[in-house]
N, C-alpha and C positions, 0 to 999 in steps of 0.2 A: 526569451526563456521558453523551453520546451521540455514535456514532461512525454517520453516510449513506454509504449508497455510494459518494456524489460527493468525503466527506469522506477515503475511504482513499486514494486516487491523491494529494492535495493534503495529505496529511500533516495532518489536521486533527482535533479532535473540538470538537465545541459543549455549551459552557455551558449548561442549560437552565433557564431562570430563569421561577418565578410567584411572581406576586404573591397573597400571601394576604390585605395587609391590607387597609384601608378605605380608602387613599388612594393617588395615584399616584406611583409611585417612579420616580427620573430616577437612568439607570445613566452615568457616565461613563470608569469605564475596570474592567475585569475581566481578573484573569490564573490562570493554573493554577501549583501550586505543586508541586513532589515528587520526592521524592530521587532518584526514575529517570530525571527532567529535567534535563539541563544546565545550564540556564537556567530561569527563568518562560515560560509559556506566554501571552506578552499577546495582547487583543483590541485589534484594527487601528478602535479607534472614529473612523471619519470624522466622528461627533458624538453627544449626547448620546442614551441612548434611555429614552422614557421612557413607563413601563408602567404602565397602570390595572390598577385591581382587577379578578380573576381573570383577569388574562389570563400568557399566557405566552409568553417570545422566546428564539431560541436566540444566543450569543454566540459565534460561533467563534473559537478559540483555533488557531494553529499549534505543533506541536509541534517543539521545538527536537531533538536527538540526541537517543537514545533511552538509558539507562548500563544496562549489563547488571548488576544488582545481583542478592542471592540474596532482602534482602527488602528491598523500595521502600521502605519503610514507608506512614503516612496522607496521603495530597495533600490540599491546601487550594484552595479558591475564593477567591479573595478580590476583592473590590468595592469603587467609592466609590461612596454610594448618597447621593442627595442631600446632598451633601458630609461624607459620614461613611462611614470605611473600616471596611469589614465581613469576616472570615475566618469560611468555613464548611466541614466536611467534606462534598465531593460525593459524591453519590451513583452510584458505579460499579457498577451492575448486572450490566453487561457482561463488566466488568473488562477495560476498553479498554487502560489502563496497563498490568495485568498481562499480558496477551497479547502487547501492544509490549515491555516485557522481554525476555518470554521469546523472543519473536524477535529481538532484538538480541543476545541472546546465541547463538541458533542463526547468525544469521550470522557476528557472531564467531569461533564454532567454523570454519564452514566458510571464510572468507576467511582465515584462519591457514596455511590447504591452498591452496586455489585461491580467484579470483574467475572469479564464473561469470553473465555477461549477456547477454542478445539483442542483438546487434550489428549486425542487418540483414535484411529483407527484401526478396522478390522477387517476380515473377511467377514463378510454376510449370508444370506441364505440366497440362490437363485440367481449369482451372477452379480449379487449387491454389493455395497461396501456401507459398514457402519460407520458412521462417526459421531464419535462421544463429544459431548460440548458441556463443557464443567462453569458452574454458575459459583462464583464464592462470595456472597453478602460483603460488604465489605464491614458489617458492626456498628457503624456510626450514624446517629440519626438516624432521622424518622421518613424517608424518602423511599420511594417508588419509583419502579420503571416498568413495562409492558414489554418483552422480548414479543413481536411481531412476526417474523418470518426470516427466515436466510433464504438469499437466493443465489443461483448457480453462478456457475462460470462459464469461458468456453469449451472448458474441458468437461464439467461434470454439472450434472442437473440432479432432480430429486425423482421418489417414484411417484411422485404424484405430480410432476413438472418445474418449470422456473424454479420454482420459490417453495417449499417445504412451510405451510402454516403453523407457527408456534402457540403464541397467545399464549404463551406462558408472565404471571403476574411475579416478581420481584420486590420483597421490601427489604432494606439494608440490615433488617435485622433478623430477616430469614437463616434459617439452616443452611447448609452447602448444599446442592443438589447438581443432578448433570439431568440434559435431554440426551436420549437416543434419537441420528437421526439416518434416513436410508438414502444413501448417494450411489447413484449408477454412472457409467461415462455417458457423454454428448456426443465423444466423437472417438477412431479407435482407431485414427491412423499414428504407425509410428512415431513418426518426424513430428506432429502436433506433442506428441507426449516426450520425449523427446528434448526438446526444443521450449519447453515450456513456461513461460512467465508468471502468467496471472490466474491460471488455471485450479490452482490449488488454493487461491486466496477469495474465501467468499463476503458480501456484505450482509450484515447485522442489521435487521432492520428495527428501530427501537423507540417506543414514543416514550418523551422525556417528558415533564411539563404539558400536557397536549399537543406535542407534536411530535411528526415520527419523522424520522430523523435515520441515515444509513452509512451505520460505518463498520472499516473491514474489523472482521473477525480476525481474532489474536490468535496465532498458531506459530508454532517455531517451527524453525528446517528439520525438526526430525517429524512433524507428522505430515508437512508439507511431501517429504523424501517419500515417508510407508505409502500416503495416498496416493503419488505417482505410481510406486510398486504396484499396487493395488491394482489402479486402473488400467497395468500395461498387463498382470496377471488376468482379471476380469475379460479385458478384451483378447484372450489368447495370443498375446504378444510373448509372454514366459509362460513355463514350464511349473504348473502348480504344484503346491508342497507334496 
């Protein structure tokens, strides 16, 4: 099991399948299986794929909701593999699952208090970009959270470096409020922007209970879309309004 760059925005990890044996194996449908899943994780096969000896393909899998459990237990692979279904324990290195857990339950924690998203961007003053970050209480109970810092990507940083200091205090029964905050790009080639994955998705940095704790910032593809605009405008890559 393996989690690309391209795969984190898109909610995704891939299957990594070789073939060890001496003949070629034809995959047609492969899913992820495990108690931190909602659902089965299936592969979108638009058609069969089918694999010679030592080679290897990756299958990507969508991840359904994420359940914040204490322990997942063992996820399964499972395959039809030239017409015989096959279950095997994958290999999480990474511990892709485990990490998605445990962020599922940090947000949990903190959307109990407040939801806290990027809600919009703008052009700024001196080559900057604003971005709004809307804070909505969530009403219930008596809970507190510390918004800590956001910090960058490889695309954009702040004006005061990495991380932008918040130290903003949260109780679930606060008003709705937004931070302003000042994003410049990190980098202004093209093809980085362009080409871009993770660049517009920043992490949350946020103490829950004593402890701080970082997960990404909630943003949809329309401010993820402007902020690119932004930053290929900013770097005189287009043609200002």
């Amino acid at each position: 099991m393996v989690q690309q760059r391209g795969d984190i925005t898109a909610g995704r990890v891939q299957l990594r399948v070789t073939n060890t044996s001496s003949s070629p194996e034809t995959f047609t449908t492969a899913a992820l299986l495990s108690p931190a899943l909602s659902e089965p994780a299936e592969w979108d096969a638009r058609r069969p794929v089918t694999l010679d000896p030592g080679r290897t393909v990756d299958l990507p899998v969508v991840l359904p909701a994420v359940r914040c459990i204490d322990d997942p237990g063992d996820a399964q692979a499972t395959f039809t593999v030239d017409g015989l279904s096959v279950s095997v324990p994958p290999d999480d290195a990474l511990d892709v699952l485990g990490r998605a857990g445990a962020t599922a339950c940090d947000q949990e924690d903190m959307a109990s208090v407040a939801r806290i998203r990027a809600a919009g961007a703008s052009s700024g003053v001196d080559g900057t970009i604003a971005l709004r970050v809307d804070v909505a209480p969530s009403g219930v109970g008596t809970g507190t959270i510390e918004l800590v810092a956001l910090r960058g990507t490889v695309l954009l940083r702040f004006a005061d470096g990495a991380e932008a200091p918040l130290h903003v205090a949260v109780s679930a029964r606060d008003r709705p409020s937004h931070i302003d905050v000042v994003v410049v790009p990190q980098r202004c080639d093209a093809h980085a922007i362009a080409e871009d994955k993770v660049g517009t998705l920043f992490d949350l940095v946020v103490r829950i209970d004593g402890r701080e704790v970082a997960v990404p910032l909630e943003r949809s593809q329309e401010v993820a879309d402007t902020l690119l605009a932004l930053t290929a405008r900013v770097c005189g890559l287009t043609p200002a309004d």
